[in-house]
C-alpha positions as CSV (number, residue, x, y, z in Angstrom):
1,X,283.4,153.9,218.5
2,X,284.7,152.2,215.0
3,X,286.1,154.5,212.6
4,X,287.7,153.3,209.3
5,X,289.8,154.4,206.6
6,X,289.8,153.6,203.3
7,X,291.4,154.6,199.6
8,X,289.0,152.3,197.8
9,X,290.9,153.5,194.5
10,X,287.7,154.3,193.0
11,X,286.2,150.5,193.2
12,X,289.1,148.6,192.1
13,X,290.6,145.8,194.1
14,X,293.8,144.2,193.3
15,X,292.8,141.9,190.9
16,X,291.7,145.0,188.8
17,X,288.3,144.2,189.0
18,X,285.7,147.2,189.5
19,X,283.0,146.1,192.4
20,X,281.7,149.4,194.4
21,X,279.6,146.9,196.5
22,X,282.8,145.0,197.4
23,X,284.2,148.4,198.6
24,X,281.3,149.4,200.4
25,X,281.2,145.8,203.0
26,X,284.8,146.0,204.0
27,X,283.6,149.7,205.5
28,X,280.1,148.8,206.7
29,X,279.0,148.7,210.4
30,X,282.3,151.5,211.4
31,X,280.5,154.1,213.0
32,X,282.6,156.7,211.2
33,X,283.8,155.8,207.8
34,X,286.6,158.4,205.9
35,X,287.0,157.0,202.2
36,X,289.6,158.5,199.2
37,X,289.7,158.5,195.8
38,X,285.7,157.9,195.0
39,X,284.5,159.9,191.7
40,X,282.0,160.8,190.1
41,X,281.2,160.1,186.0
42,X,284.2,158.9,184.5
43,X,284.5,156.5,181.6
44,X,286.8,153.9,183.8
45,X,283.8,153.2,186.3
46,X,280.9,153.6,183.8
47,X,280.0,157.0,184.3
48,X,279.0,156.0,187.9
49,X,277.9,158.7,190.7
50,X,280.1,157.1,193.5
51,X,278.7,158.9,196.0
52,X,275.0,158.2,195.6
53,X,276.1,154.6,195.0
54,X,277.8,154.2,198.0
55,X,275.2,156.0,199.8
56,X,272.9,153.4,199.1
57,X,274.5,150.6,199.5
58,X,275.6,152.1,203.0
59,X,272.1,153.1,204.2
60,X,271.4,154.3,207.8
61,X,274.7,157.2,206.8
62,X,274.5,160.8,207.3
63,X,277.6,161.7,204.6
64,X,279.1,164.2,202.5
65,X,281.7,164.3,199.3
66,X,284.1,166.7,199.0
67,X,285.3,166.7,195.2
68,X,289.5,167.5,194.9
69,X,288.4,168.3,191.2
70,X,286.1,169.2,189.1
71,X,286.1,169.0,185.2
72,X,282.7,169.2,182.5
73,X,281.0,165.8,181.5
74,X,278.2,167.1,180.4
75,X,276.9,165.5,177.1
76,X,273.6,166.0,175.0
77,X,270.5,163.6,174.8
78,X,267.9,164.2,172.1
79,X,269.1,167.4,171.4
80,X,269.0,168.3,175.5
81,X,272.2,169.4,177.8
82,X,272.8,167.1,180.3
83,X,275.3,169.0,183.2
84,X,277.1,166.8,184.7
85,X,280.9,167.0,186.9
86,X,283.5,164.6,186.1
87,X,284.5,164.5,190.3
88,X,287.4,163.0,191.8
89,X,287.7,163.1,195.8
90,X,286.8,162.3,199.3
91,X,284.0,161.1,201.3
92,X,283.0,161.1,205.1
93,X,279.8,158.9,206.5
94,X,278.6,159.0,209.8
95,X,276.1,156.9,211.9
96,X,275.9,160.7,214.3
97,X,274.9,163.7,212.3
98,X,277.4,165.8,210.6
99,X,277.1,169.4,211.8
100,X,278.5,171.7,209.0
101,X,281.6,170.2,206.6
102,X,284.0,172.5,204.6
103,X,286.2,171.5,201.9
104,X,290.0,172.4,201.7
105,X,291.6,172.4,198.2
106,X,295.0,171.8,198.9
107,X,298.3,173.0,197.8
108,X,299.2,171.8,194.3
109,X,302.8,172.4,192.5
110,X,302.1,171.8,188.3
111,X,304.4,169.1,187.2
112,X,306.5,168.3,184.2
113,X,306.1,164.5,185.1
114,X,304.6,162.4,185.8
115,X,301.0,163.1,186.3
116,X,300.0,164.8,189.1
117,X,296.4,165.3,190.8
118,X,294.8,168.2,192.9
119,X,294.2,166.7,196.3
120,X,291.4,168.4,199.1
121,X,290.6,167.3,202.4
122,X,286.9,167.3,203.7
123,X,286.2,168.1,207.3
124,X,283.1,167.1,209.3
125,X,281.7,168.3,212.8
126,X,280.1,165.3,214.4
127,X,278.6,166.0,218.2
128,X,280.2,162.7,219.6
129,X,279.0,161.5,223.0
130,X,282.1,162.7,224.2
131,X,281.7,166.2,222.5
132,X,282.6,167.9,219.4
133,X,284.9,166.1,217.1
134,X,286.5,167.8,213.8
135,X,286.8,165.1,211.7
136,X,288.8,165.3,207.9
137,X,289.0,162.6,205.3
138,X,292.1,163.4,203.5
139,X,294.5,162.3,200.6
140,X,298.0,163.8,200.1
141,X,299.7,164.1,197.2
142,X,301.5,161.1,196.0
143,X,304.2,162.5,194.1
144,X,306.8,165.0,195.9
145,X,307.9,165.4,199.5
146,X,307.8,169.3,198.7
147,X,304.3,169.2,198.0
148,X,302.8,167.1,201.0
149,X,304.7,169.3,203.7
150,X,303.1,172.4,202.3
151,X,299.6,170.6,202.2
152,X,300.3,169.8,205.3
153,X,301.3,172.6,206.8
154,X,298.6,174.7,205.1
155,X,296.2,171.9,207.1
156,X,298.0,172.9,210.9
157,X,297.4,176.6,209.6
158,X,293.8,175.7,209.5
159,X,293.3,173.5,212.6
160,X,295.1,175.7,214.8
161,X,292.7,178.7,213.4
162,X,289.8,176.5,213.7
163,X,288.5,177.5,217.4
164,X,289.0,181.1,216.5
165,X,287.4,181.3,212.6
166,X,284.0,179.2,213.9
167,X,282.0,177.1,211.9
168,X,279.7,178.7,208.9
169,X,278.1,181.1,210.8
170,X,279.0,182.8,214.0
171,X,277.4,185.9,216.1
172,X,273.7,187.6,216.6
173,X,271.2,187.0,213.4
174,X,270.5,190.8,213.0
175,X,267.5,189.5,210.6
176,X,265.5,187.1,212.3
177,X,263.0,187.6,209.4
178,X,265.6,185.9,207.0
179,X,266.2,183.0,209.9
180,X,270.4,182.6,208.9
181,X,270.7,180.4,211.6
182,X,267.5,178.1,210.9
183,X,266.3,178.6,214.4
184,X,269.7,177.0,215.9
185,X,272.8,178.0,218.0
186,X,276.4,178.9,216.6
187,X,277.8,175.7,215.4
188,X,280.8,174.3,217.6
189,X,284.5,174.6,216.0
190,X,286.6,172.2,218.7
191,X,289.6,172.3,219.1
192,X,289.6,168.3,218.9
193,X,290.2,166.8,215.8
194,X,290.8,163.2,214.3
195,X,292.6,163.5,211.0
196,X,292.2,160.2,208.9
197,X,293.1,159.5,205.0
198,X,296.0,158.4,202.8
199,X,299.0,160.6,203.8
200,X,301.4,159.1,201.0
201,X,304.2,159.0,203.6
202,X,305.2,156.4,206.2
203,X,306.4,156.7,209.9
204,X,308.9,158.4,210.4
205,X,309.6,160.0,207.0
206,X,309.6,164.3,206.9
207,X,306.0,164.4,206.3
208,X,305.1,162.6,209.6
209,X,307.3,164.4,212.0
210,X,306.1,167.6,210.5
211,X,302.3,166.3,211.7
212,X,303.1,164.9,214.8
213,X,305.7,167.1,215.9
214,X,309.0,166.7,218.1
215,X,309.7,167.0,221.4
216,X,312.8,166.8,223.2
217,X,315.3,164.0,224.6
218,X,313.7,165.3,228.3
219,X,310.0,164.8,227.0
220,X,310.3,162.9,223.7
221,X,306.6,161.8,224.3
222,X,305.4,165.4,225.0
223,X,301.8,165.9,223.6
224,X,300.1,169.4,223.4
225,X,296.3,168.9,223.8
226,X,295.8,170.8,220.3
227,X,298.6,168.7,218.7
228,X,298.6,166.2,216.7
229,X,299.8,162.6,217.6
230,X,299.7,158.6,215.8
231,X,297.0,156.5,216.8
232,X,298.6,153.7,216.4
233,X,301.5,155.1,218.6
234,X,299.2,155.4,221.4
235,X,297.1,152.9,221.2
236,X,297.7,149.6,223.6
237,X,296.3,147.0,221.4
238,X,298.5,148.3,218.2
239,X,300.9,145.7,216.5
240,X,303.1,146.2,213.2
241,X,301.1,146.7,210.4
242,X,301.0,148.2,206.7
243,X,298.5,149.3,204.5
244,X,299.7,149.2,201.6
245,X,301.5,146.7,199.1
246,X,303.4,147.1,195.9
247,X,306.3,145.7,194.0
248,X,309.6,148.0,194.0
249,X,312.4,146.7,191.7
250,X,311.1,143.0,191.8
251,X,311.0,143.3,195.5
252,X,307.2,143.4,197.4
253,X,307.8,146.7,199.5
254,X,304.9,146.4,202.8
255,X,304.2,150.1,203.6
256,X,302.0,152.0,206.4
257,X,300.3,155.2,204.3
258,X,297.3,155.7,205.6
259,X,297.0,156.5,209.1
260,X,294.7,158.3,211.4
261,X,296.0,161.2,214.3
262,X,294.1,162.7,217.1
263,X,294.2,165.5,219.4
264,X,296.4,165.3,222.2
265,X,292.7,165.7,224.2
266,X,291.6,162.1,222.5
267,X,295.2,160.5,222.9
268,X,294.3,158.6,225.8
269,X,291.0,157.0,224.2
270,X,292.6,155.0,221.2
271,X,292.2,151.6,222.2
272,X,293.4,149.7,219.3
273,X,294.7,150.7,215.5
274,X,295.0,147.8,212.7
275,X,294.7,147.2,209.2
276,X,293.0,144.4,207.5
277,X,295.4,142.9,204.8
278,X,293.0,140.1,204.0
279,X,290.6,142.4,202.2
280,X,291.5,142.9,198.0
281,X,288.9,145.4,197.6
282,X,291.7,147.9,196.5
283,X,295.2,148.7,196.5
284,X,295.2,150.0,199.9
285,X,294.0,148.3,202.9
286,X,291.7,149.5,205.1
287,X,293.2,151.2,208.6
288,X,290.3,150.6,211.5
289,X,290.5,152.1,214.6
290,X,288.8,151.8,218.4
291,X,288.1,154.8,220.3
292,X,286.5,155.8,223.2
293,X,284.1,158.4,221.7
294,X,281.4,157.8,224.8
295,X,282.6,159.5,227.7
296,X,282.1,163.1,227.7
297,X,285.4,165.4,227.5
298,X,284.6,167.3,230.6
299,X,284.0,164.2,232.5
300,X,287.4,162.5,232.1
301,X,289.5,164.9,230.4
302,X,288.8,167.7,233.1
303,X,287.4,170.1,230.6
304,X,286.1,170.1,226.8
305,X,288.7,169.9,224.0
């Protein structure tokens, strides 16, 4: 299967022009598609519903938004409220359906400056053909150190928990006559995850060792089946890359910030990790990756993850 990543920076490419359609064919054909920093009614993108934009121009989609904020823009017309949420967040699409989806408001620390954002991650159950996947769209915070390693270890809290705490609903439906569970079983809640977004950090640095974890100078490539490791440090096909650009002290500074990690149980099925820096649809570049999503966990993995 294709997966993608993408901070579209809400529609802007680097030439500062805002095109949502240009955004929406770099990602379209992935089977999976995790996207940052799409919003919802603000002045800079003419008041635009992102998602429901994006939604249609990337038809045949099951998706969800997860919103990392949430402020008023309601206005009045003829005398008549209009609600409506200025929304700033992350997105998941997928060709499979998505299961249940729960947001997760990350940890924020209030800044004196500069200006500093609530972040969230949104995580999506998709029955793969290989067997339950969690999968999150995520953005990390882009100012301090400090504040990514407690978002991210509040996000290991919650994927270690994630077998034991269940989907939405879990247990006998006691009322059959109010039908909680729509006539279906308790929702999976694997253990196998794939974690994709703009992490704000680059290999190497505090953040990512504190995802991926250490081993020893006896088993420095040790992998837990629950733990997290690199795609692109696994994958056979994976060259140097970055997905990022910018211009530090007059100097053009190539960085890798987005990536995507999976479960030690999916380690084995990355086949290849990139990044297309042809594409000026944003400031980031978008991070595609090749998995084997087909063969079922019990079949080569000698058990479900």
């Amino acid at each position: 299967m294709k997966l993608v990543s993408y901070n579209i920076q809400y529609g802007f490419g680097a030439d500062g022009r805002y095109d949502l359609k240009r955004s929406a064919r770099v990602v379209a054909g992935a089977d999976i598609i995790a996207l940052q920093e799409v919003e919802r009614h603000w002045r800079r993108t003419n008041d635009d519903d992102q998602p429901a934009l994006l939604s249609q121009l990337l038809p045949g989609y099951h998706w969800v938004y997860g919103p990392a904020f949430d402020m008023d823009a309601s206005t009045r017309e003829g005398g008549r409220l209009v609600n409506r949420r200025r929304q700033f967040g992350t997105m998941l699409l997928s060709r499979l359906p998505i299961v249940w989806s729960r947001l997760h408001a990350l940890p924020m620390r209030r800044m004196a400056r500069p200006l500093n954002t609530r972040n969230a991650a949104l995580e999506c159950m998709i029955e793969t053909p290989a067997g339950p996947i969690r999968f999150l769209s995520l953005h990390l915070a882009h100012v301090g150190v400090e504040e990514r390693l407690e978002q991210i270890d509040y996000l290991l809290d919650r994927h270690r928990c994630a077998p034991l705490e269940g989907g939405p609903w879990s247990g006998s439906d006691d009322e059959p006559e109010r039908d909680w569970t729509n006539g279906g079983s308790e929702p999976e809640s694997p253990s196998a995850a794939i974690w994709m977004g703009d992490f704000n950090c680059e290999p190497g640095s505090a953040e990512y060792r504190r995802i991926v974890g250490g081993g020893t100078p006896y088993h420095p490539g040790a992998t837990y089946r629950d733990g997290l490791v690199d795609a692109a440090a696994v994958a056979p096909e994976t060259t140097d890359f970055h997905t990022h650009e910018k211009t530090i002290a007059g100097r053009p500074a190539l960085r890798r910030l987005d990536h995507c990690f999976v479960t030690g149980s999916l380690a084995a099925r990355v086949r290849a990790v990139g990044a297309d820096t042809a594409e000026g649809a944003s400031d980031h570049f978008p991070l595609r990756i090749d998995i084997d999503l087909e063969t079922p966990l019990a079949t080569s993995q000698g058990g479900r993850a």
